[in-house]
C-alpha angles and dihedrals in degrees: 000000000000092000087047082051091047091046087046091048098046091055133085103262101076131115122157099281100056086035075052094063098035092067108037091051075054088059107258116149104186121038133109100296131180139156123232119291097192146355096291091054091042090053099060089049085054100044085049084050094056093037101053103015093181081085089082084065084067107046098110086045093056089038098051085048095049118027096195087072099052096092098042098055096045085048089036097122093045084055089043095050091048092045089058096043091057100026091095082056098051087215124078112176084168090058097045087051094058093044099053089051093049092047092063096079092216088070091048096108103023129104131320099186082082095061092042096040084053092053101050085042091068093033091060082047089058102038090058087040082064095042092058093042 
């Protein structure tokens, strides 16, 4: 895994929350680590993710180090389900949101029907936006 990490690093899709997560799966405890603000920042966690899937072995590791990344790790299938269903799009405001609420680490561990009742709550929007166009 650590040469798949060093290929990763060395390329062109990092920004300091995937590199976040690169190094602490490598083992680093101190560093200038943050978790993802937006979907940008969420999309290169989640290209490093489905390059090098081992990370997920890691993902109480990264979340014990940096707090701001608890809650989106233990929702991180709800924010990947709602990445690919934007990413055509390039905007998400569904996915910053979410974001934004698991970053506060007082919100690590809380609901995630609200995000997900958030996001069938503009699908059906859009979905009745289409019907009368």
């Amino acid at each position: 895994m650590f040469e798949k990490i060093a290929h990763w690093l060395a390329g062109s899709d990092v920004g300091v929350s995937s590199k976040t997560m690169a190094i602490i799966a490598m083992g680093a405890t101190a560093g200038h680590f943050d978790a993802p603000y937006d979907g940008a920042d969420f999309g290169r966690c989640y290209r490093l993710v489905n390059s090098i899937p081992e990370i997920k072995n890691y993902f109480d590791r990264i979340a014990r180090a940096v707090p701001r990344f608890a809650g989106i790790l233990r929702n991180w299938d709800t924010l990947v389900r709602i990445y690919e269903r934007d990413a055509p799009t390039g905007r998400s405001d569904d996915l910053y949101e979410a974001i934004q609420f698991w970053r506060n680490p007082e919100n690590a561990s809380k609901q995630r029907p609200k995000i997900e009742k958030i996001v069938k709550e503009r699908k059906a929007k859009q979905a009745e936006k289409e019907m009368k166009a």
